[in-house]
C-alpha positions in Angstrom: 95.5 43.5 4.4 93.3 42.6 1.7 93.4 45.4 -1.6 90.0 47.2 -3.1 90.2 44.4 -5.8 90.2 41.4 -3.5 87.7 43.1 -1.5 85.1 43.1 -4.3 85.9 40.0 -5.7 84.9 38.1 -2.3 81.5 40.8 -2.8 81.1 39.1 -6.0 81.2 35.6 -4.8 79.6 36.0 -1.9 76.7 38.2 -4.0 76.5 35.4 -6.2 76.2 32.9 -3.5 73.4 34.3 -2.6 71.5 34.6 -5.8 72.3 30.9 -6.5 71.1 30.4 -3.2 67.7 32.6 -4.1 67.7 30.7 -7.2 67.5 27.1 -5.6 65.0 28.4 -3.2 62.5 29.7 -6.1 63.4 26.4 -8.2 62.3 24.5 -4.8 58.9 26.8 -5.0 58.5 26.0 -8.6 58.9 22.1 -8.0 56.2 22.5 -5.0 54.1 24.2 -7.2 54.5 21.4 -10.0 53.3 18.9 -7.4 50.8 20.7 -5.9 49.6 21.0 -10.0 49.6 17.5 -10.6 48.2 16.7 -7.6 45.2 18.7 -7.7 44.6 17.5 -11.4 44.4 14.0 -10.6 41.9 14.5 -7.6 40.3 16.9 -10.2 40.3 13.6 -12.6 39.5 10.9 -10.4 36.4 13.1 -8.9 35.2 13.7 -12.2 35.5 10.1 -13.3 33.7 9.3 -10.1 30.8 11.8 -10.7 30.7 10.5 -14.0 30.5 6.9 -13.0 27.9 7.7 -10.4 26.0 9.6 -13.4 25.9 6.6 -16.3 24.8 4.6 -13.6 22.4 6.6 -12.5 21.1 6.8 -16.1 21.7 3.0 -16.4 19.1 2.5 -13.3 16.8 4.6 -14.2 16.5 3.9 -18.1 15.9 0.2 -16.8 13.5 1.0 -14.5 11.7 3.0 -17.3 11.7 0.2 -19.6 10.4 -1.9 -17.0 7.6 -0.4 -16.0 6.3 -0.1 -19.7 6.6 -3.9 -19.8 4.2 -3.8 -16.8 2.3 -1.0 -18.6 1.7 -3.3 -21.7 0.0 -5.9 -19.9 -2.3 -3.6 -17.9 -2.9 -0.9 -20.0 -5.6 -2.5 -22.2 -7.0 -5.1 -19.8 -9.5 -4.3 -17.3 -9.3 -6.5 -13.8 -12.7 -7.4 -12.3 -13.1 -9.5 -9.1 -12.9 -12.9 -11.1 -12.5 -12.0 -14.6 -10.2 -10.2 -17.2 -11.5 -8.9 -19.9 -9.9 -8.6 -22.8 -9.9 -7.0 -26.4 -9.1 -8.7 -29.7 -8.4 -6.0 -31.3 -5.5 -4.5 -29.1 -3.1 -7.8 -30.0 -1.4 -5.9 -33.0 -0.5 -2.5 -30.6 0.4 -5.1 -27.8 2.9 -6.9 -30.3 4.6 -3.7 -31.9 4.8 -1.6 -28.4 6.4 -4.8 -27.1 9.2 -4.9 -29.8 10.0 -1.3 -29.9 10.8 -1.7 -26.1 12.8 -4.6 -27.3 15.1 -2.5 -29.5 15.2 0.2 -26.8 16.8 -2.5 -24.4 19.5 -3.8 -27.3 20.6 -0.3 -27.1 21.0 -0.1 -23.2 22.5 -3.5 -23.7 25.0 -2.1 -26.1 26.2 0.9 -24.3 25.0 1.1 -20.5 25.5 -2.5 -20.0 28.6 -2.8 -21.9 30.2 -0.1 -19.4 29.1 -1.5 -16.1 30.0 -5.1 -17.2 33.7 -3.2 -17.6 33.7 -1.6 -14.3 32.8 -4.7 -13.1 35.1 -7.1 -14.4 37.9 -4.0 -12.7 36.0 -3.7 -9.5 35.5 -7.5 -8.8 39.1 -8.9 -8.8 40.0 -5.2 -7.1 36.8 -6.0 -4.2 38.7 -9.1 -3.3 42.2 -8.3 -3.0 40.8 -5.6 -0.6 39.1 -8.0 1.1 41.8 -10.3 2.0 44.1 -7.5 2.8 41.2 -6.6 5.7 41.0 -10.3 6.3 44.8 -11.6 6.6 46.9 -8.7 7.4 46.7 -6.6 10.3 46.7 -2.8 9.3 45.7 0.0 11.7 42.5 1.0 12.1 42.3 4.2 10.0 43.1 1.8 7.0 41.0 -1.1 7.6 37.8 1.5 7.9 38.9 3.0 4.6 39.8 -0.6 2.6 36.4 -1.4 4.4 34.2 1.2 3.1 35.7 0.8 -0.5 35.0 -2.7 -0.6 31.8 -2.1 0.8 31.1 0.8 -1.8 31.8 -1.6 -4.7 30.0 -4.2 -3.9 26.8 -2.3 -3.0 27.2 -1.2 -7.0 27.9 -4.7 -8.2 24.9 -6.0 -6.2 22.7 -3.0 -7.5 23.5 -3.8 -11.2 22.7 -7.4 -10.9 19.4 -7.2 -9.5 18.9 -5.0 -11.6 19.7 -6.2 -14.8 17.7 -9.6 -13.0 14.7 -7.7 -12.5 14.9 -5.9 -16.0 14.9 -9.3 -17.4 12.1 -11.0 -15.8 9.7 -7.6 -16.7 10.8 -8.2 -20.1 8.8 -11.9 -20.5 5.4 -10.3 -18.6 3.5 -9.3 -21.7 4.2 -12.8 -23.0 3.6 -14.7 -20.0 0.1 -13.6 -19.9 -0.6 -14.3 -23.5 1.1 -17.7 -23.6 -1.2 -18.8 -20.5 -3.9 -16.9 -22.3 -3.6 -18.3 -25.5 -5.8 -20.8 -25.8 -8.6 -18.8 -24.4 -8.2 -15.8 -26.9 -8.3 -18.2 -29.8 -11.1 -20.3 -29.2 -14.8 -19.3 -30.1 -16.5 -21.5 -27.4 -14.1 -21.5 -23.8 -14.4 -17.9 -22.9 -15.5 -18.6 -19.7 -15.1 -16.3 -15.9 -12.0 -18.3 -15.6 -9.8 -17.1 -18.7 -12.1 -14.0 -19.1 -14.0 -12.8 -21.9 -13.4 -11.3 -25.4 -15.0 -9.7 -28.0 -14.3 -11.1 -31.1 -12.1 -14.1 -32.3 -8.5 -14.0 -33.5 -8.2 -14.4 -37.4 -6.2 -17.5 -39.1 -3.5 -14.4 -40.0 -3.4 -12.8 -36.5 -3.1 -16.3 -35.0 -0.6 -17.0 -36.9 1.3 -13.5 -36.3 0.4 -13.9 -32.4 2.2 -17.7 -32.3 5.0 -16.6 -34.3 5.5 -13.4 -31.9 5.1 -15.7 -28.9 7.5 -18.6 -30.0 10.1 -16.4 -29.9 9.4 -15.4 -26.0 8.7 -19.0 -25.6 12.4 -20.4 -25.5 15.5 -20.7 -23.1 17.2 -17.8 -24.4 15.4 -15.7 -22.8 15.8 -11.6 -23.7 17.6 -9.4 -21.2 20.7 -7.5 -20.1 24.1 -9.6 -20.8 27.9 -9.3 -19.6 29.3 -7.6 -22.2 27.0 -9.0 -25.2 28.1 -12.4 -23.8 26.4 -14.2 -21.5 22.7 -13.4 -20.4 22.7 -12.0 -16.2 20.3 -14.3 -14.2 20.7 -15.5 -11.3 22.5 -18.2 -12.3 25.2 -15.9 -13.5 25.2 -14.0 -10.0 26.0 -17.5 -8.7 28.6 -18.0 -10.9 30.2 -14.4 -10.5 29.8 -15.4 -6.9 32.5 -18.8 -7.3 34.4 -16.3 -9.4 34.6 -13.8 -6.6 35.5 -16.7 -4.4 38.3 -17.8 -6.7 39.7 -13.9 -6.9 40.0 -14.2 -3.2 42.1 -17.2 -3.2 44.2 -15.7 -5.8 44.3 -12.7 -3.5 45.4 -15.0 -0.5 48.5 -16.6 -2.2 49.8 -13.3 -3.2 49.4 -11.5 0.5 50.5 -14.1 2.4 54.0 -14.6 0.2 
């Protein structure tokens, strides 16, 4: 028979078997918990990043769109459109020219910041887009995935595609004030051809304005034409679309030779 003492020495051990056991039971919680922490933070991250992505371009959009309508605005605002004719006033150049290049510095601006930032998410998203796309195109994945790498590649592109044509559009409003002039010019400085054709105005332009006027025009007149770029790089056209395009094409092929290793 076991004595007293060897009687609470197994109580002891078997006591502290049990707290260790309670012990590695709470540290299990505790690491759950951890998880479950970090987890939720990065889904709290990556939403906000999102929501914050969805929000600058939001702003980018719309602060183009803005800006482009005031192009429009400047060439209508002070010209009246009859059935055959536009009339137009002299003296309305000067406000024309200085409304134009206060837009101007308004768009290096967006170009510096907005731009800037989706030409980054871009140049991520692009090479990203296509190694998607192969994966849906070469290997065979179950349906729940291929709907999912679907829709992302899907959801990139439709922002890729937005911020070209619009950057594209932005560019061409940018030039409408001085197309009109430019085609106009010769009409608005001569005293004797203002006929139903080119429309009428109702004074001559001065040696100093018409000199102010072709400076301000040669500098819309040229192939470096003002707009939204990659980066402060290269100019987005549609041209450049193109060319993104190839790259695009090339990122796939890239994409191909790794998957199918």
């Amino acid at each position: 028979m076991k004595n007293i003492n060897d009687k609470n020495v197994d109580y002891s051990i078997e006591n502290y078997n049990n707290q260790d056991q309670r012990l590695i039971y709470v540290r299990h919680i505790r690491l759950w918990i951890r998880i479950y922490q970090q987890i939720f933070q990065m889904i709290y991250i990556i939403s906000c990043k999102l929501i914050g992505f969805h929000i600058e371009f939001a702003l980018f959009v719309s602060i183009t769109m803005i800006l482009s309508i005031k192009f429009k605005q400047i060439k209508t605002r002070w010209m009246k459109k009859n059935y055959e004719s536009i009339n137009f006033d002299i003296k309305v150049i000067p406000k024309i020219r200085n409304r134009t290049i206060q837009l101007l510095i308004l768009t290096e601006s967006v170009d510096r910041t907005y731009a800037v930032l989706m030409f980054l998410i871009i140049l991520v998203n692009g090479p990203m887009n296509a190694y998607v796309t192969m994966i849906i195109t070469i290997k065979s994945i179950p349906f729940t995935e291929q709907l999912l790498f679907l829709s992302m590649s899907i959801y990139q592109w439709s922002f890729i595609f937005l911020f070209h044509y619009t950057a594209i559009r932005f560019g061409q409003n940018i030039h409408y004030p001085s197309k009109y002039f430019i085609n106009h010019y010769y009409s608005l400085t001569q005293p004797n051809n203002n006929n139903h054709h080119h429309g009428s105005s109702s004074s001559v332009v001065n040696i100093r304005d018409r000199l102010q006027l072709s400076r301000w025009l040669e500098k819309f007149h040229t192939k470096r034409c003002y707009g939204l770029t990659y980066g402060r790089t290269n100019l987005i056209t549609m041209n450049s679309f193109v060319r993104f395009i190839a790259f695009y094409a090339k990122f796939m092929m890239i994409a191909y030779k790794l998957i199918d290793k």
